[in-house]
C-alpha positions in Angstrom: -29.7 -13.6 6.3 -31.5 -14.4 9.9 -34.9 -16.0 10.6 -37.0 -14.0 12.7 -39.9 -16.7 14.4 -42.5 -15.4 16.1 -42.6 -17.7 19.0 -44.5 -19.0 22.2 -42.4 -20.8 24.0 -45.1 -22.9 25.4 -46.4 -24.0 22.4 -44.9 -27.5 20.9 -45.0 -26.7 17.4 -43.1 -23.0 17.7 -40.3 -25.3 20.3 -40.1 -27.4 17.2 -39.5 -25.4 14.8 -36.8 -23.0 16.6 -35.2 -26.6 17.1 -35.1 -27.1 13.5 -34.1 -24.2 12.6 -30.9 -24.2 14.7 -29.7 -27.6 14.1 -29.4 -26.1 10.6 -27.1 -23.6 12.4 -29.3 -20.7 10.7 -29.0 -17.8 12.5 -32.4 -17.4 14.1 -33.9 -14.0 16.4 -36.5 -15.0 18.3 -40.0 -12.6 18.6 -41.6 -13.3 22.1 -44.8 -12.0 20.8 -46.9 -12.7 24.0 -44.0 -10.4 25.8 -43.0 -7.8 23.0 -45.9 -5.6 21.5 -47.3 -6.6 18.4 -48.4 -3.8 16.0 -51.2 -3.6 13.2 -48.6 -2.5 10.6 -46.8 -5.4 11.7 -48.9 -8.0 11.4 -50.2 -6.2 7.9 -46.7 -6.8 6.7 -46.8 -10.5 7.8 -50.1 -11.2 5.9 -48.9 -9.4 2.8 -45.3 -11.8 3.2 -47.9 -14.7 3.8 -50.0 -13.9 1.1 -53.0 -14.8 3.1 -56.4 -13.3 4.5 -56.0 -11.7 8.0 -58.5 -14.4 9.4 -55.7 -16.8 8.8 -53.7 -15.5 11.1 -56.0 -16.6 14.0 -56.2 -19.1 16.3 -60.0 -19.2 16.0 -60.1 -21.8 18.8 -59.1 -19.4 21.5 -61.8 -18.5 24.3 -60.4 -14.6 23.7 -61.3 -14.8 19.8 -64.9 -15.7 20.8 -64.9 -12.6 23.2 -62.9 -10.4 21.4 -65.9 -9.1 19.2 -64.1 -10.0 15.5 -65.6 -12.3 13.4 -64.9 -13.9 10.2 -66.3 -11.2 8.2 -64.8 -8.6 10.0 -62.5 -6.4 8.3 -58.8 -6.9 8.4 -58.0 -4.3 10.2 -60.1 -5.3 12.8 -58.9 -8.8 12.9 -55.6 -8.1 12.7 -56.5 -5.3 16.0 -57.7 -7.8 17.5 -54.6 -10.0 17.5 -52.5 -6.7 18.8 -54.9 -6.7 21.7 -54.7 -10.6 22.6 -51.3 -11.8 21.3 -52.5 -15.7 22.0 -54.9 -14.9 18.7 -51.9 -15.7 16.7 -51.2 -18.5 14.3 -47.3 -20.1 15.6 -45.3 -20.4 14.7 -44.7 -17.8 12.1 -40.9 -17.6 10.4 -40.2 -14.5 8.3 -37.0 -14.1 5.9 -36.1 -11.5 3.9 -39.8 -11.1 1.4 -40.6 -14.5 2.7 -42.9 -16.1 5.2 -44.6 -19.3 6.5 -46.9 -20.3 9.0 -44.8 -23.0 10.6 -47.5 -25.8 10.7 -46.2 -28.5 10.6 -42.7 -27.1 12.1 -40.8 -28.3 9.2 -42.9 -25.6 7.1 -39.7 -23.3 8.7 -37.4 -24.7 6.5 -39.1 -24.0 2.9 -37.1 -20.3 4.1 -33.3 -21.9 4.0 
């Protein structure tokens, strides 16, 4: 069974961890998700698989989180829209396999999932 990685290839930690996971020689498919379109259902599923809040799943430090109009308190729904409407909101790099999933910080989290 594949890894899908949802991955920013400028970011160091989501280059790590797609290294890592292919020296393993584990089939890996990457998820550009600042080019492909990121859904709510989606990233529902990922914080279900995570088992975490949907405020998690942001990169609170991110000029577009303080202008998006989410908060903290603000339902996940509207967090998780939020994300879907500025993809650099999102925690990376995130590994999903099978009913499993990490938040790939550090990179080596990404191999809990061989």
């Amino acid at each position: 069974m594949s890894i899908t990685l949802y991955h920013n290839p400028r970011c160091s930690k989501s280059r790590a961890a797609l290294e890592l996971l292919e020296k393993t020689g584990t089939a890996v498919e990457v998820f550009e998700y600042l080019k492909e379109t990121l859904t709510v259902s989606r990233l529902s599923e990922l914080v279900t698989l995570l088992d975490i809040p949907a405020i998690e799943l942001v990169r609170q430090n991110e000029p577009e989180w303080e202008r998006c109009g989410a908060n903290a308190q603000s339902p996940a729904n509207r967090i998780l829209k939020a994300i879907c409407d500025q993809p650099v909101l999102l925690q990376r790099p995130i590994a999903v396999r099978g009913q499993r999933a990490v938040v790939g910080r550090p990179p080596e989290r990404v191999l809990e999932l061989l």
